[in-house]
N, C-alpha and C positions, 0 to 999 in steps of 0.2 A: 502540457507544453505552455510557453509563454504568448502570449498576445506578439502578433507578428508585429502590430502596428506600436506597442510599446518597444520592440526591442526595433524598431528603423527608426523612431521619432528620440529615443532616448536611450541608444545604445551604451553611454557611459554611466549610466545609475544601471542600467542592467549589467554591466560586465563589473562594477565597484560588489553590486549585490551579490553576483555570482563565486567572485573570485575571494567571497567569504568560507566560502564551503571547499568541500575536502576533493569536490569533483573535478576531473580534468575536462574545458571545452575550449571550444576557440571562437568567440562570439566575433570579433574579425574577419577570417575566415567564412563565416557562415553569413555575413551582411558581403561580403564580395561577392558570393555563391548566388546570393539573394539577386542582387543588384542586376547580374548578369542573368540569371534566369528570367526576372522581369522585362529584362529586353529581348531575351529570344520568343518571351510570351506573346508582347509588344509585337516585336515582327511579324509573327503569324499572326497575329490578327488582322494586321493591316494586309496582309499576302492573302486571308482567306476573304478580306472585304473585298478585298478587289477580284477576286476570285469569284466570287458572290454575282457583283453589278457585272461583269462579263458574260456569265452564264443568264444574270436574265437579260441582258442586252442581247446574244445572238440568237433566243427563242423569238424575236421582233423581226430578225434580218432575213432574206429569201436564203435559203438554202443553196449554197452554191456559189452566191455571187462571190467576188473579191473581199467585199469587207467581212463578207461570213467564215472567208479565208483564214482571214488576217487573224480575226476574233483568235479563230480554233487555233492556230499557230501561239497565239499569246495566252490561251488557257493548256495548252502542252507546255510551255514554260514555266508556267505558274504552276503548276501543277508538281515539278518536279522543285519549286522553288517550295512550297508548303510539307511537301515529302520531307525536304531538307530540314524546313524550319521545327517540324514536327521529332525529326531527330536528334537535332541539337537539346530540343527541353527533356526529351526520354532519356538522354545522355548523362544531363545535368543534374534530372530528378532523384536520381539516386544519392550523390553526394549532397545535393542540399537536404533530404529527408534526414539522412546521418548527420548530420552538424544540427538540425533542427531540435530533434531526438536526444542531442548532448547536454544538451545546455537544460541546469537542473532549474526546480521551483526559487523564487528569490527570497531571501530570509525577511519574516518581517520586522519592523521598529524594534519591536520590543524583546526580538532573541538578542539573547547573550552574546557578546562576541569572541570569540577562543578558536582554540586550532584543534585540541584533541580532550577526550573525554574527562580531563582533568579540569577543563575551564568548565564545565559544568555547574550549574547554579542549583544549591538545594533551596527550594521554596516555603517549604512545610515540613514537619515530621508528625508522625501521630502514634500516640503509645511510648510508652518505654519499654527499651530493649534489655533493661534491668527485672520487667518484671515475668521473661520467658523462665523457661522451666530451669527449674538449678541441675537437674538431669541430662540436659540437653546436649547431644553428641551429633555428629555427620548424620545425616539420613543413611547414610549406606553403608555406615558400622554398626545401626543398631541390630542385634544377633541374628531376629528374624527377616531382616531385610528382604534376603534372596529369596524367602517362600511367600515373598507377597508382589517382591517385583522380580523378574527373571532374566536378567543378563544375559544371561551364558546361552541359554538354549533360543531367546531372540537372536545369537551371534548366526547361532547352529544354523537359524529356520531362512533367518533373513543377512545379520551383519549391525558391527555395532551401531548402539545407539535407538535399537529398534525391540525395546524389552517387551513382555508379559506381561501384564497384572492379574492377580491370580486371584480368586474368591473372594476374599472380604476386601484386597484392595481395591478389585475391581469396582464394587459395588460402592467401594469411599470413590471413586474414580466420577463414576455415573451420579453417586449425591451432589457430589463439586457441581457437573456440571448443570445438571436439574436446578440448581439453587440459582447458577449464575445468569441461566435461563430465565426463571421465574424473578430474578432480580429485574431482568433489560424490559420484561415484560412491565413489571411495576412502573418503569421508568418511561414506558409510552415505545419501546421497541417492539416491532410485530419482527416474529419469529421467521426466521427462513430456514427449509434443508435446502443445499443447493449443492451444486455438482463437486468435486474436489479435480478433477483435472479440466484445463481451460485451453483454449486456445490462442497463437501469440497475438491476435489482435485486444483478445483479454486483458491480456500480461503485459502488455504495450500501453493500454487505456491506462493502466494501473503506474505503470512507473517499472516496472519489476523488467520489461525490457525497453531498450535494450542494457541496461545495470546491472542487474543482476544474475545473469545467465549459467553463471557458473554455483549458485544459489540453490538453484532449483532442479530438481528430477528431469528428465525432459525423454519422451518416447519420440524417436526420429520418426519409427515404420507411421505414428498419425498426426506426428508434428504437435502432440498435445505435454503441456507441462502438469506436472500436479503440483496443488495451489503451495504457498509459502503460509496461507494466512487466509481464512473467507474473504478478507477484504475485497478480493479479488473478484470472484465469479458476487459476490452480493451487490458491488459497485458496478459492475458491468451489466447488472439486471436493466437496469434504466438507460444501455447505451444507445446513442441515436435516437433519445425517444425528448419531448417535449411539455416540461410542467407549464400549467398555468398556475400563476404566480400563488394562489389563493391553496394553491395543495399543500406548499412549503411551509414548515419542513417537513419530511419524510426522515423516518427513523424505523431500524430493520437491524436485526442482530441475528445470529447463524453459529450454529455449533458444528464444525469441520476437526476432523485431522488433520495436521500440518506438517509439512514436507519442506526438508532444511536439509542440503547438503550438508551446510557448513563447513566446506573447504579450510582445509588451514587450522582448525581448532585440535586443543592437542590441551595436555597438562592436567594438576588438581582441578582446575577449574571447570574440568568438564565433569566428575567423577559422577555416578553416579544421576539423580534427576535433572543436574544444571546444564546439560546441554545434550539435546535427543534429537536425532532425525526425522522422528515422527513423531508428536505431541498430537493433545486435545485441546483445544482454546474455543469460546465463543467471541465473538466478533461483533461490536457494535458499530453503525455506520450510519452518518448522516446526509444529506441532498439540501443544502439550506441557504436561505437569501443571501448572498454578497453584506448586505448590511449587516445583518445580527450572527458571519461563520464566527469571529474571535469570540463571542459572549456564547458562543451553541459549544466550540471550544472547552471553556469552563466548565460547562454543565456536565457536558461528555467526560471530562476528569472528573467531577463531583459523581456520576455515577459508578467510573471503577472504585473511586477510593470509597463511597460507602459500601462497599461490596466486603472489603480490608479491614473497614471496620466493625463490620457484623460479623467477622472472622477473627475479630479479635488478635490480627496480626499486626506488631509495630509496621512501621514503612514511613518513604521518606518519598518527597515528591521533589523533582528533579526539572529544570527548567535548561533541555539540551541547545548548548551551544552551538555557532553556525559552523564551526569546522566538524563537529559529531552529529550534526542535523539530518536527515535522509534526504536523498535527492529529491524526491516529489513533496517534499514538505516544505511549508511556510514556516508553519510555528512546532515545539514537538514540546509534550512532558513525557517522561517517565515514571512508574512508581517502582519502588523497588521493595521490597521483604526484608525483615531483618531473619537471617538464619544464625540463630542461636547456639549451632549445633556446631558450622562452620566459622561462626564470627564473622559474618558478611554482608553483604547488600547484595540479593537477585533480584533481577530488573522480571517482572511480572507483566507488564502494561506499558503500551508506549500509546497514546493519544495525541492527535496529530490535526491540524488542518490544511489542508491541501490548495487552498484557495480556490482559483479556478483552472487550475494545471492538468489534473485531471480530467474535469469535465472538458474542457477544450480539447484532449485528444480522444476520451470517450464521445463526444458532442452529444452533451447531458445539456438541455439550455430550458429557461422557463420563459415566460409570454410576460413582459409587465403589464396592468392593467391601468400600467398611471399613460403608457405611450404606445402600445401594444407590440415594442421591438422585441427580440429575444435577446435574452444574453444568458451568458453560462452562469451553472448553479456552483455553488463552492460544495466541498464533497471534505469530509472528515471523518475517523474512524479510531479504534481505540481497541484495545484488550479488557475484555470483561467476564472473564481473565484468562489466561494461559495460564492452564494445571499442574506442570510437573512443576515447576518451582515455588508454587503456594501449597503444592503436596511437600515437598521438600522442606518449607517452612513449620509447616503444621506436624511433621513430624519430630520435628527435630524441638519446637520451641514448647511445644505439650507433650514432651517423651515423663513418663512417671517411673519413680524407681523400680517397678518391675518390670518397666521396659515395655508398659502399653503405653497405648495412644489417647490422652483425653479428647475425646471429639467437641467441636465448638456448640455449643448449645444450639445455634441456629441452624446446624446440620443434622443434629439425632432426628429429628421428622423426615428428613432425608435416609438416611443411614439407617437408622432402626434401633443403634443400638450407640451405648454413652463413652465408649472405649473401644478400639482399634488395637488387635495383637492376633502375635500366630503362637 
């Protein structure tokens, strides 16, 4: 969430900010809600001071006399007067928590300004897309496809979008992720397994409610979701708790299953590994000082894309616009894959900074040692990588005219073996 004290001191750079992005709020509204909740706050305090100096004024008086009377006559009115004042803010609390909650992250200087994914800015490409396989067709027309990933009977077990992989793709499945693991490790990430369903204070810390809702799995009978992405249960490891300035940055990655509705997606565009309900991805995630989040940013992209590139897959990096930008995000890139097979660009990696948005509803804060205040830490996270569409890549852009698969050099110590086929 925003600094309250930014959006009352500077409501028109926060609502210019806001009203760049694709999100509905009403930051109006929410400074009325505000305005009036501070005065019902105001009254009770002043109803419970006086409230206060009464009660120790008639512990002094004899018991009984007139003005011990009078006292008690004026703490039964009071009494019902803080009743009151205590209901109007429980009243209130509600609507202003919801307008609070609305109102997304502010884009910063340096994003793009566009309405929809087309104002998007490509920043870099790496590789040519000329020199994938001259073989290369869809991932899910090569003949073997179905005996290595299984559709039909994911439908049967579970429901689309929820395949198999079966023997040797499983085990290309577990090489991906072993490598990208042992990549974040290189890169100064300490590893996490952490839980895959959260709770909505979780999910709330995160950005994902209340936004997202219809996104996500969600079990009513324990009110728990399962996650979208580790981002979630790994960011929330540190919530309510307190850095000293000197730990920062803290860097941690997590290899989870991911759970995606996906409402609404439909067409070619899903065929196949390009959009699943349940994926593999590991997840890298930062805790880092206010001064150095945009350059920690950087690096955090520097780590996906060398990952790309010791995959030897082309991709393009992407500098997403404030109307395509995610609600809890500051700044966002994308990398995307070139699929050789489909002629396309899949988005693999979104790396992101959060500012302090997160941590102020997580209350993530460190200690400076220059004044000893606290103030919230910036929190950023990234894909390092999500698998079905770097699988999808890899198949399609190393398909050989017999219809195997060249494995990327830096994966056979993984893999075991120098070609993928059934």
């Amino acid at each position: 969430m925003l600094s309250l004290e930014n959006l009352r001191k500077k409501p028109d750079e926060i609502k210019s900010g806001v009203s760049k992005k694709k999100f509905q709020c009403d930051v109006d509204r929410f400074l009325a809600v505000d305005a009036q909740r501070r005065a019902y706050v105001s009254e009770f305090e002043v109803l419970r001071a006086e409230q206060k100096s009464k009660n120790d004024k008639i512990a002094a008086l004899e018991k009984g006399s007139a003005e011990f009377l009078n006292v008690i006559g004026d703490l039964k009115n009071l009494s019902l007067k803080v009743k009151e004042a205590e209901t109007r803010i429980r009243e209130i609390d509600g609507e202003w928590q919801m307008l609070y909650l609305s109102i997304p992250n502010v884009p910063h200087e340096s994003v793009p300004v566009g309405k929809t994914e087309k104002d998007n800015v490509t920043v870099a490409t790496w590789g040519s897309i000329g020199d994938v396989s001259p073989h290369a067709m869809p991932h899910y027309d090569i003949p073997w496809f179905s005996q290595g990933i299984d559709f039909q009977r994911g439908v049967k077990v579970t429901g689309a979008g929820f395949p198999f992989y079966i023997g040797d793709m499983a085990r290309f499945v577990r090489a991906l992720l072993s490598f990208f693991l042992d990549e974040a490790k290189n890169n100064g990430y300490t590893e996490f397994m952490c839980p895959i369903l959260v709770n909505p204070d979780s999910a709330t810390a995160t950005g994902q409610l209340p936004d997202k809702e219809a996104m996500m799995y969600h079990d009513t009978q324990d009110d728990l979701y399962c996650i979208p992405t580790a981002e979630v249960p790994v960011t929330n490891f540190f919530r309510d708790e307190i850095f000293e300035e000197e730990e920062l940055p803290i860097f941690r990655c997590g290899y989870t299953p991911c759970f995606r509705r996906e409402a609404g997606s439909w067409g070619k565009d899903v065929r196949g590994l390009n959009r699943l309900h349940q994926f593999d991805k590991v997840e890298l995630v930062k805790w880092v000082h206010p001064d150095s989040s945009f350059q920690e940013l950087e690096n955090l992209r520097a780590d996906a894309e060398r990952i790309l590139q010791k995959l030897e897959i082309p991709y393009r990096l992407l500098a997403i616009c404030t109307g395509d930008i995610g609600f809890a995000h500051s700044k966002q890139y994308d990398l995307e894959v070139w699929s050789g097979g489909q002629k396309r660009w899949l988005e693999v990696s979104s790396c992101s900074n959060f500012t302090d948005f997160q941590a102020r509803r997580a209350g993530i804060k460190f200690r400076s040692k220059v004044d000893g205040k606290l103030y919230h830490v910036h929190t950023l996270n990234g894909s390092g990588l999500a698998v079905p569409r770097v699988l999808a890549a890899l198949l399609e852009n190393n398909l050989q005219g017999d219809f195997s698969v060249k494995v990327p050099a830096v994966l056979v110590q993984y893999f075991g073996k120098e070609y993928l086929g059934f």
